[in-house]
C-alpha positions as CSV (number, residue, x, y, z in Angstrom):
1,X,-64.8,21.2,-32.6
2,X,-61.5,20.4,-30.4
3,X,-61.6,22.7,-27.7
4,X,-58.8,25.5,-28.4
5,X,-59.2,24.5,-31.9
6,X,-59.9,28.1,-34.0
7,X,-62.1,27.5,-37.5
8,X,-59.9,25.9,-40.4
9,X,-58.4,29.0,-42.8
10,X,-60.0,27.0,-45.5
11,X,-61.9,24.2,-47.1
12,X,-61.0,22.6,-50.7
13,X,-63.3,21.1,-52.7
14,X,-61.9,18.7,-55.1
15,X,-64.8,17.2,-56.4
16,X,-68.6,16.9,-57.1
17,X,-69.7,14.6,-54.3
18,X,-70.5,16.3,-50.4
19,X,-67.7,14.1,-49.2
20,X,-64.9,15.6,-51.4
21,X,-63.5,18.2,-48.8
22,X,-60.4,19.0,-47.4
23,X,-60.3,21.3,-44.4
24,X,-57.0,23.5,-43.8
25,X,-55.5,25.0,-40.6
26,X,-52.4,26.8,-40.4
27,X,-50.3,26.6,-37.7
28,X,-50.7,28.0,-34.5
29,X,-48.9,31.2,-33.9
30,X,-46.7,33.3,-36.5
31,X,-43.7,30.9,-36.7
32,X,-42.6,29.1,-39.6
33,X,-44.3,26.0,-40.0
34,X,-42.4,22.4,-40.6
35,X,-44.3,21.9,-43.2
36,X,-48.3,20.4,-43.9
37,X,-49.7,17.2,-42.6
38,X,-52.5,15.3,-44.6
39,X,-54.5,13.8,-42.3
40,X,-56.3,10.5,-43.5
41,X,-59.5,8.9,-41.0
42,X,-60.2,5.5,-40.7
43,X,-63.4,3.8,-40.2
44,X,-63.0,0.3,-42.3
45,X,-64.6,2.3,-45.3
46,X,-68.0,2.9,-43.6
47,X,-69.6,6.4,-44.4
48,X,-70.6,5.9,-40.5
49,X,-66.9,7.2,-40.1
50,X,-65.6,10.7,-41.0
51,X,-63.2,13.4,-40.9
52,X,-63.6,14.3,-37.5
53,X,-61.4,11.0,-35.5
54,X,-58.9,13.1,-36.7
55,X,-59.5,16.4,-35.2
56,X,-57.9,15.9,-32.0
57,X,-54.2,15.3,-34.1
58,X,-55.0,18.6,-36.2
59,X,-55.6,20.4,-32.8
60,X,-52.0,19.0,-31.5
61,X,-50.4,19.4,-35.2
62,X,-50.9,22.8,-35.4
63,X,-50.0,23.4,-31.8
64,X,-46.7,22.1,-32.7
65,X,-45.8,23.8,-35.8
66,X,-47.9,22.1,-38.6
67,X,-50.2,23.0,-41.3
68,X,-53.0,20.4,-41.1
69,X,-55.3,19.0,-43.9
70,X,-57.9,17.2,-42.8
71,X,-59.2,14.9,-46.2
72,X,-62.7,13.7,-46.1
73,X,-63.7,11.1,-49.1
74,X,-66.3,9.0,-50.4
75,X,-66.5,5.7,-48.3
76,X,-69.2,2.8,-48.7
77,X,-72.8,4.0,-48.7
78,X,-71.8,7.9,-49.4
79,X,-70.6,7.2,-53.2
80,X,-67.7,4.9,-52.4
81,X,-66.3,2.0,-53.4
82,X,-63.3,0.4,-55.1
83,X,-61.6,2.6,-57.0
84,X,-63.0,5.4,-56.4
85,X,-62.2,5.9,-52.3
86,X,-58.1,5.3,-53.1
87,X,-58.6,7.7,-56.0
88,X,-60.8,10.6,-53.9
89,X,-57.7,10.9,-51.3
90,X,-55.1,10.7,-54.4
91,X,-57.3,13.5,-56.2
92,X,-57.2,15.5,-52.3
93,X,-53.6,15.6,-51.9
94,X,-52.9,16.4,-55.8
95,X,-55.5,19.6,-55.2
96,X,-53.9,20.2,-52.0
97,X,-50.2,20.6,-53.1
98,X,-51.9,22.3,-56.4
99,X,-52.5,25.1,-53.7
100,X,-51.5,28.9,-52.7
101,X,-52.0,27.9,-49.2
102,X,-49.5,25.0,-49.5
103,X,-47.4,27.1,-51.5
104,X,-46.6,29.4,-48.1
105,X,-45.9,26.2,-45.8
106,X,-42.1,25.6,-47.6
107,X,-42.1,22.3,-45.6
108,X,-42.4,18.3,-46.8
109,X,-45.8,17.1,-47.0
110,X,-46.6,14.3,-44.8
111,X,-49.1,12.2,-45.3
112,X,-50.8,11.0,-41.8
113,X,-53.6,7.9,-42.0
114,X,-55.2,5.6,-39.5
115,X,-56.4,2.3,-40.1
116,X,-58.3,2.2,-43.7
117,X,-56.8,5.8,-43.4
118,X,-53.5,4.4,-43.2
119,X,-54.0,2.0,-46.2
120,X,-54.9,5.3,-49.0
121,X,-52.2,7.2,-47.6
122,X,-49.4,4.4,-48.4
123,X,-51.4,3.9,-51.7
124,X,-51.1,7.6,-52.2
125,X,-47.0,7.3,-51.4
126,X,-46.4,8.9,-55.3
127,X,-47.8,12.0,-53.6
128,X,-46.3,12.6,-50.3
129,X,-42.6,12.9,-49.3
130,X,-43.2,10.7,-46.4
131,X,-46.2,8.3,-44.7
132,X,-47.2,7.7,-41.7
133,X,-49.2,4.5,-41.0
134,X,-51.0,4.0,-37.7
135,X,-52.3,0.6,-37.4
136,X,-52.7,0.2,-41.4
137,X,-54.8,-1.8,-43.2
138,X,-52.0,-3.3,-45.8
139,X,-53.5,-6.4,-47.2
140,X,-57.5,-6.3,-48.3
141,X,-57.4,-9.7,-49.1
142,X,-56.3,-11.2,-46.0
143,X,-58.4,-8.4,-44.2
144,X,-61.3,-10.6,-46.1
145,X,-60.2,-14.0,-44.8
146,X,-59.9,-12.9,-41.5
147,X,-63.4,-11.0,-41.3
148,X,-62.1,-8.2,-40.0
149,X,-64.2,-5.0,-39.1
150,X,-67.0,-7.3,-39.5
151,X,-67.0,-8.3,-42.5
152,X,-65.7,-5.2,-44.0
153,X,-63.8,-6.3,-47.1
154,X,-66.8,-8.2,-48.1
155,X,-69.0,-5.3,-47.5
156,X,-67.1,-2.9,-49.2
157,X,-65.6,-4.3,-52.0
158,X,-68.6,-6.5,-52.7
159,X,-66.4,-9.5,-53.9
160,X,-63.8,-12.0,-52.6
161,X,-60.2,-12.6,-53.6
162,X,-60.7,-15.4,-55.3
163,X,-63.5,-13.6,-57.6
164,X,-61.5,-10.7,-58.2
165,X,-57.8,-10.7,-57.2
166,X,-56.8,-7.6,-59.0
167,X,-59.2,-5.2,-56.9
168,X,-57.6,-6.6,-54.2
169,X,-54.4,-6.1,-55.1
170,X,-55.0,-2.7,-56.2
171,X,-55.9,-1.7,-53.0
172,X,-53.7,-3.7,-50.8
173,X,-50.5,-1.6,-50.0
174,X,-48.5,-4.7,-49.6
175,X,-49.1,-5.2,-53.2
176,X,-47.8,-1.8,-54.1
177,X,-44.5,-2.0,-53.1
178,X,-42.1,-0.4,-52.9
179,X,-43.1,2.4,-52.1
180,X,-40.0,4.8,-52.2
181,X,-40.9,7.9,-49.6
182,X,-39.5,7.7,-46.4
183,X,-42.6,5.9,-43.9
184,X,-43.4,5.1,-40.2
185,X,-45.7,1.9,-39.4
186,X,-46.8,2.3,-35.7
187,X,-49.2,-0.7,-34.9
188,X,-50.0,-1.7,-31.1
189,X,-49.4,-5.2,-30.0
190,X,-52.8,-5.6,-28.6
191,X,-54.6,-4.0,-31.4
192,X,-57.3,-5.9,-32.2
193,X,-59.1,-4.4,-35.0
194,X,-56.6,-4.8,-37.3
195,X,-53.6,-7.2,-36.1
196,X,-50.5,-6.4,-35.5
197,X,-48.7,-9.1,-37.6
198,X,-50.3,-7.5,-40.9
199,X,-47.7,-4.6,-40.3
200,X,-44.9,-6.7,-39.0
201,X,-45.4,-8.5,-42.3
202,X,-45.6,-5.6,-44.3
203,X,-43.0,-3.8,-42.8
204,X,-40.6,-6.7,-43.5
205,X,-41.7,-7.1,-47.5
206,X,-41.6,-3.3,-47.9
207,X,-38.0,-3.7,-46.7
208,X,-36.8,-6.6,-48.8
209,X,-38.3,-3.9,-51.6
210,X,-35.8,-1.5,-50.7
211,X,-37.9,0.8,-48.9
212,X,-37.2,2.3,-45.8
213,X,-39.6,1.6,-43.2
214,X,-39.5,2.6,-39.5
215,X,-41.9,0.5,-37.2
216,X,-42.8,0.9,-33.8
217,X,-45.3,-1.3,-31.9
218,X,-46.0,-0.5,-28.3
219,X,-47.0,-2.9,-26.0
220,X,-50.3,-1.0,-24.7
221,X,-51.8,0.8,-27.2
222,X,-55.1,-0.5,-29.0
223,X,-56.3,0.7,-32.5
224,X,-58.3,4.0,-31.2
225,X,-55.5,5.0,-28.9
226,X,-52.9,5.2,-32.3
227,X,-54.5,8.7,-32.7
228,X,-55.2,9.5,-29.1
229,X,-52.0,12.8,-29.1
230,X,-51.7,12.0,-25.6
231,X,-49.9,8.9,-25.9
232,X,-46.2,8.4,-25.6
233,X,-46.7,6.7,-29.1
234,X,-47.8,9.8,-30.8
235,X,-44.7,12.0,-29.7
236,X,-42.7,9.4,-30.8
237,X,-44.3,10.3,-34.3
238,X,-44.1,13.8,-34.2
239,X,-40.3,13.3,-33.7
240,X,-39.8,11.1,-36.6
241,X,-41.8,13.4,-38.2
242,X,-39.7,16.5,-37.4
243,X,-36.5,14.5,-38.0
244,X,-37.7,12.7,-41.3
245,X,-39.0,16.5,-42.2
246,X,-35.5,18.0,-42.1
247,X,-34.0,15.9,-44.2
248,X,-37.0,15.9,-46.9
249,X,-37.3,18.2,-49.9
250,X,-38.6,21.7,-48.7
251,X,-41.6,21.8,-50.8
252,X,-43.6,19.5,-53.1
253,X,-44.9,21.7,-55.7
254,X,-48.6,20.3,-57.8
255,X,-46.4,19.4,-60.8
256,X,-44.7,17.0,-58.7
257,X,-47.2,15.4,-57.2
């Protein structure tokens, strides 16, 4: 546990499987909060990976005014696969917003992912009144062809593009488009676990799709550092996420998500 960090108020289980949990913190204090974060992990679908990369943001979230839920889902070698992982975190934020707890935070629901995290929260878009992306996987295919993560694509999704483009395409958020919620891309130049040009590239075909996309690529900051809350890059997003939030509906309610 993050030091400072108190217990989360709850965890929701939204499905069958040990890995379908979401943990929920309110925010620090008795203020008002600006409304719930949905935390998405990375970890190039690999059950190695988990929840917990994220606890360091839900320690400075709910410092600074946010509800925090942390989703955990079924990843290759826990139950995983394609589609199932896109649909676990689409079934999380659904039960999520379904919730009394979300209910009391009267603030936009933002959806928050990392990496792989970062490609089921823009496939999750429908859900959310705004996405954050930090260093996202966007295209699987081309995350294939380059062998990226080690192999990960191949791993994972146990087929190539050519053998099943659809899969592929259904979990490529670059594919997807548009994707109509307000969303931030933030993607290091020197990031090399997943390379920068895959955002710049899908930042400028989410655009041509009418969306509106906000990117930021610092100079210095390398894939593990995009959720490292002591980076000048990570105030950056809670800005545009306090900015973005006041101009969003006040609450998503379950029968809109």
């Amino acid at each position: 546990m993050q030091p400072g960090l108190l217990p989360p108020v709850f965890e929701l289980v939204y499905g069958p499987n040990a890995p379908q949990n979401v943990q929920c913190w309110d925010p620090a204090g008795a203020g008002h909060s600006r409304g719930v974060a949905v935390l998405v992990h990375g970890g190039y679908w690999r059950a190695s990976f988990d929840a917990s990369l994220m606890v360091a943001m839900v320690h400075d979230l709910t410092q600074n005014g946010w509800a925090v839920a942390n989703v955990e889902y079924r990843s290759g070698g826990n139950g995983g696969g394609w589609p199932a992982t896109g649909a676990d975190v689409k079934s999380a934020i659904t039960a999520v917003a379904a919730t009394p707890w979300r209910e009391k935070h009267l603030g936009p629901m933002i959806g928050i992912g990392h990496s792989v995290g970062g490609q089921l929260a823009l496939l999750a878009a429908d859900r959310l009144d705004a996405v954050v992306a930090l260093a996202p996987v966007t295209d699987a295919a081309r995350t294939y062809r380059e062998r990226l993560g080690e192999d990960a694509a191949a791993e994972f999704f146990g087929t190539s593009p050519d053998e099943d483009p659809d899969i592929y395409a259904s979990a490529s958020p670059l594919r997807q488009l548009p994707l109509a919620v307000p969303t931030l891309v933030v993607h290091g130049a020197m990031d090399q676990r997943v390379p920068v040009h895959h955002s710049v590239d899908f930042v400028a075909t989410a655009r041509a799709a009418g969306d509106y996309v906000d990117f930021e690529s610092p100079h210095d900051l390398d894939h593990m550092a995009a959720i490292d809350p002591s980076t000048r890059s990570w105030s950056s997003v809670r800005q545009w996420m306090a900015h973005r939030g006041s101009q969003l509906p006040r609450l998503r309610t379950s029968s809109s998500a």
